[in-house]
TIMI-559484 format. One record per residue (C-alpha): x, y, z; residue in one letter. Coordinates in steps of 0.001 Angstrom, whole numbers, plus 500000, padded with zeros to 6 digits. Each point is the difference from the previous one (the first is absolute). Layout:
% TIMI-559484
<c1 X	c2 Y	c3 Z	r A> $
...
END
This chain:
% TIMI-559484
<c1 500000	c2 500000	c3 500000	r X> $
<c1 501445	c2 503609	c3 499365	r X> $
<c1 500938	c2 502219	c3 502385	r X> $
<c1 497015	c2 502544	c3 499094	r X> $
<c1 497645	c2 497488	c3 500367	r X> $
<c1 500758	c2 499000	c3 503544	r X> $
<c1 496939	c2 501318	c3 501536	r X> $
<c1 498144	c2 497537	c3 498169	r X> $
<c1 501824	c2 497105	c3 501254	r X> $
<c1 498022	c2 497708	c3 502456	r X> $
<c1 503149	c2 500390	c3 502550	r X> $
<c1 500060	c2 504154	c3 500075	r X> $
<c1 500160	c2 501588	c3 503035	r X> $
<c1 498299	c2 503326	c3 500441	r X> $
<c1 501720	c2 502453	c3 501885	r X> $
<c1 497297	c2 501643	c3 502512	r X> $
<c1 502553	c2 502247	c3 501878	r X> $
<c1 503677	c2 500856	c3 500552	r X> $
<c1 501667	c2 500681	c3 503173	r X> $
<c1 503351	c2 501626	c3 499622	r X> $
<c1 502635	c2 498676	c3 502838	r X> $
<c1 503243	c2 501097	c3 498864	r X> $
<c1 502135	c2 502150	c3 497059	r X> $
<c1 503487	c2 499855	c3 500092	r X> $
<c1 502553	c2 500857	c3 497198	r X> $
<c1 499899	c2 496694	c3 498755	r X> $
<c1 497156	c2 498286	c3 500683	r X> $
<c1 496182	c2 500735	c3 501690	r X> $
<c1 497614	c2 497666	c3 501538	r X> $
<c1 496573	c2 499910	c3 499823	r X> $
<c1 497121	c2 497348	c3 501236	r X> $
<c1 497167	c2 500104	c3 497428	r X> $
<c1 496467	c2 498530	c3 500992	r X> $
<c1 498915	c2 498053	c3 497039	r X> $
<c1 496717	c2 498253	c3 499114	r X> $
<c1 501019	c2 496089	c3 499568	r X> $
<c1 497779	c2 498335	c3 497194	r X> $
<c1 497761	c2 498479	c3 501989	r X> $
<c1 498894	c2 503139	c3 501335	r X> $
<c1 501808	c2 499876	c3 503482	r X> $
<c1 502790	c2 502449	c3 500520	r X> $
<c1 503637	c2 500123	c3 500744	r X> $
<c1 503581	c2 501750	c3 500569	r X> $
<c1 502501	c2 500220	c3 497844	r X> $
<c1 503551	c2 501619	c3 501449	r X> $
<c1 501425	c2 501390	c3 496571	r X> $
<c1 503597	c2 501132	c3 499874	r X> $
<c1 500269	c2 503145	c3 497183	r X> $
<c1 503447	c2 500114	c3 498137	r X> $
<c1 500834	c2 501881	c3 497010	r X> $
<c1 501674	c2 497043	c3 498136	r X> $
<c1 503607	c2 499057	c3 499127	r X> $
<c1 502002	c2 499483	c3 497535	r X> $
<c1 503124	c2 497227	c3 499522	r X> $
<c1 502878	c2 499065	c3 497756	r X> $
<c1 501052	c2 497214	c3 498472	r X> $
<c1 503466	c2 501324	c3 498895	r X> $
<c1 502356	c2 497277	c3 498191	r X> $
<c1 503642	c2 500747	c3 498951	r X> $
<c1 501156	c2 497159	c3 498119	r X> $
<c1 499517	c2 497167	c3 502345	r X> $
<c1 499534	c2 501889	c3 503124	r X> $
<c1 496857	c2 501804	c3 501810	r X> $
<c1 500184	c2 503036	c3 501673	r X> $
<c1 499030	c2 499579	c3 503429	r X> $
<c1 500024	c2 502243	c3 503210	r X> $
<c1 500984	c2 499282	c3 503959	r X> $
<c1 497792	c2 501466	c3 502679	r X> $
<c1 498455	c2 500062	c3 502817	r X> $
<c1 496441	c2 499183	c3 500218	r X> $
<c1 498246	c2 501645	c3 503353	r X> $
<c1 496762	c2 497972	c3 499850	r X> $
<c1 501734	c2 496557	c3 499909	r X> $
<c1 502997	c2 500859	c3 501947	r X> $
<c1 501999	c2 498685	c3 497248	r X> $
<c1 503082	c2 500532	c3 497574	r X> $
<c1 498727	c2 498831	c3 496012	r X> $
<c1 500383	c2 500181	c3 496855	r X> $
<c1 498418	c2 501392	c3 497806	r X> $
<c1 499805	c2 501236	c3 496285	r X> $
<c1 499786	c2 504116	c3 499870	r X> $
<c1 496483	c2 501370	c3 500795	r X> $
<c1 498371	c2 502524	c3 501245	r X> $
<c1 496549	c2 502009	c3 501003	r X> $
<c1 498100	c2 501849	c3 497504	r X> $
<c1 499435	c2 504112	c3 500482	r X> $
<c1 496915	c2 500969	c3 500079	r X> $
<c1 499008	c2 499890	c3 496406	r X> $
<c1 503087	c2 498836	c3 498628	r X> $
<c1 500528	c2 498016	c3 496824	r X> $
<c1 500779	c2 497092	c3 501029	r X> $
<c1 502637	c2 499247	c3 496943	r X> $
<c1 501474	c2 503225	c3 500936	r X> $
<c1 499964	c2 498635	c3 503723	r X> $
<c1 502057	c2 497432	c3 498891	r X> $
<c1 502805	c2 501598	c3 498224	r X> $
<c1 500628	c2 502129	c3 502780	r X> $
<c1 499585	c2 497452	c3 503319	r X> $
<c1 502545	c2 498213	c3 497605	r X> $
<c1 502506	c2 502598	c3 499813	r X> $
<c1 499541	c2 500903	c3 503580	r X> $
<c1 500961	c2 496366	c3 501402	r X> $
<c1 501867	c2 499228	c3 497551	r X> $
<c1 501707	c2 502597	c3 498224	r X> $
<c1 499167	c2 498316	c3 496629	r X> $
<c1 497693	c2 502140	c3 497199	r X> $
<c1 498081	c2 497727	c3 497965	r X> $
<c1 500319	c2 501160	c3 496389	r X> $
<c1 496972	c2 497799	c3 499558	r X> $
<c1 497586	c2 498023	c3 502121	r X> $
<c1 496671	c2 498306	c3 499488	r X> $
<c1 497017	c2 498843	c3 502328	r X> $
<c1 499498	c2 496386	c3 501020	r X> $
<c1 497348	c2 499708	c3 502094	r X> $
<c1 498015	c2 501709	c3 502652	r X> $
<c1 498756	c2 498231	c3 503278	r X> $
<c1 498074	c2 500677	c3 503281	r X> $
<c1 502330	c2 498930	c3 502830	r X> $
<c1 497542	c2 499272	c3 502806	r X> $
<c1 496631	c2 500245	c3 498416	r X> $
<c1 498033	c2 499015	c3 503010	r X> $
<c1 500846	c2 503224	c3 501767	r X> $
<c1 502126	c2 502282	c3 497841	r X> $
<c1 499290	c2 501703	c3 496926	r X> $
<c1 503809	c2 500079	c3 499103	r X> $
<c1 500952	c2 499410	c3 496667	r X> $
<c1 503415	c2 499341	c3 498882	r X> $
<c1 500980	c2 500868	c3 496209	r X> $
<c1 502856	c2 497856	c3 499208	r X> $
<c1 502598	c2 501051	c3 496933	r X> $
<c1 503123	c2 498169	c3 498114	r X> $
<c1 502867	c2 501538	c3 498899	r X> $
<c1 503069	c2 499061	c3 498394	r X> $
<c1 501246	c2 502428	c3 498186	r X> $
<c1 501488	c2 502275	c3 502443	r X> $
<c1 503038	c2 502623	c3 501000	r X> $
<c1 501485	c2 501034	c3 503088	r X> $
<c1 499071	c2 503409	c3 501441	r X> $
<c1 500199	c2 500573	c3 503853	r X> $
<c1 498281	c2 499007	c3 503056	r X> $
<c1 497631	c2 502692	c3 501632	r X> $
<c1 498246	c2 498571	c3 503244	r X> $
<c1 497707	c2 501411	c3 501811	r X> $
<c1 500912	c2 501587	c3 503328	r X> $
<c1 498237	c2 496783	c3 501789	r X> $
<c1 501599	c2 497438	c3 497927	r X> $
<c1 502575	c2 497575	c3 500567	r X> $
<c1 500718	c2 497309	c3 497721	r X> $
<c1 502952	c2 498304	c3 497865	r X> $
<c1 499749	c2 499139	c3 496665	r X> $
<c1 501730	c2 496850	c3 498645	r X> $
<c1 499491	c2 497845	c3 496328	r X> $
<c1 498946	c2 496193	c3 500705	r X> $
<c1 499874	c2 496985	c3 497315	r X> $
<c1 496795	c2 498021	c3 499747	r X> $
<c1 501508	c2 496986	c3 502154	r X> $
<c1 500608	c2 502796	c3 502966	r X> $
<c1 496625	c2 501400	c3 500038	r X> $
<c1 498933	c2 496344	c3 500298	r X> $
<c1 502361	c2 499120	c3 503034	r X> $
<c1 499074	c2 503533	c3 501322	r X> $
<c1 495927	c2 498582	c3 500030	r X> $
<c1 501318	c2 496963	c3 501464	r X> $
<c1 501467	c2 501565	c3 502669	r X> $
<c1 496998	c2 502900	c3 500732	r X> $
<c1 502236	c2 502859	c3 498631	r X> $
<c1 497662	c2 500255	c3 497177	r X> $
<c1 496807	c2 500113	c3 501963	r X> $
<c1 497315	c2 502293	c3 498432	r X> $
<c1 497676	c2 499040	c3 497221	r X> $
<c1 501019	c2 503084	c3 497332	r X> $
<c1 503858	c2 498566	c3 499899	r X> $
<c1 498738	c2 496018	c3 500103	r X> $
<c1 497839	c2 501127	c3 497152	r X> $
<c1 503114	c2 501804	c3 498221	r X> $
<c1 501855	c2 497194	c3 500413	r X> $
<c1 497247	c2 497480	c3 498641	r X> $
<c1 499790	c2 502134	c3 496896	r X> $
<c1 503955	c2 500209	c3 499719	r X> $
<c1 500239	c2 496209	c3 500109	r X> $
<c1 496987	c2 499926	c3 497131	r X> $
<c1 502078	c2 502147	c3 498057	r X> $
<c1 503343	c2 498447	c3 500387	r X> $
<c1 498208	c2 496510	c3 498702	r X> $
<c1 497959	c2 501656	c3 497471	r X> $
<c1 501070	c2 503943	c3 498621	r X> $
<c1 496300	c2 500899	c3 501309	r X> $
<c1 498471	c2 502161	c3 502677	r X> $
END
């Protein structure tokens, strides 16, 4: 069923009311009431986020990859380059630059793969996920709050690095899915 025909599917959920709980710089919360279809009601807790975008970034047998420190799971990972979306920000041109910042690498071209919800049961984030190969080196610009190394890994170390948990979030287990697809096969 298409998206503009949701309210016509048997499973919609009517929202009856929103109660605002929290807006940060990042994120807000809100709980929506929402009429269930049977009739009864219920709550929804719904996390607001602007989106993201990510990078798969190959030079020649190597990915791109950044160090850091993630607060919420009080854990080191890796990860492939990535980064919020501005409020109404292209996402492509999101891309290039979260790139550049991380990594210090422009992207003289770079094309969408895919777009996914990351936790669609209580999130509306939406990560837009890019490929690139065909990049130069510029310089690093980090934000003030950022802390992060960069580093260039083959295929078989961002396998060992899922193995071992240093890969750990679904946008850079995805990236590396699709990198192993298009080592076998030329295709994204």
């Amino acid at each position: 069923m298409s998206e503009n025909n949701v309210t016509n599917h048997p499973f919609y959920e009517r929202t009856v009311g929103t109660k605002p709980v929290f807006a940060g710089r990042m994120i807000s919360l809100q709980v929506d009431t929402v009429q269930l279809p049977n009739g009864e009601t219920a709550t929804r807790e719904i996390v607001r986020h602007p989106g993201a975008v990510a990078v798969l970034a190959l030079i020649g047998d190597r990915m791109l990859v950044v160090e850091q420190f993630r607060k919420p799971l009080e854990r080191v990972q890796v990860e492939i380059p990535a980064g919020k979306l501005e409020n109404g920000e292209d996402p492509l041109e999101a891309a290039v630059r979260e790139l550049e910042e991380e990594t210090g690498y422009k992207a003289r071209s770079i094309r969408h793969l895919r777009s996914f919800s990351t936790s669609p049961g209580f999130a509306e984030e939406v990560i837009h996920l890019y490929f690139t190969d065909d990049l130069e080196r510029g310089e690093v610009h980090l934000d003030d709050e950022e802390f992060l190394t960069c580093e260039a890994i083959t295929l078989e170390e961002a396998e060992r690095y899922m193995e071992e948990g240093k890969i750990f979030d679904a946008k850079t287990i995805l990236a590396v899915y699709m990198w192993r697809q298009y080592a076998l096969t030329g295709k994204l």
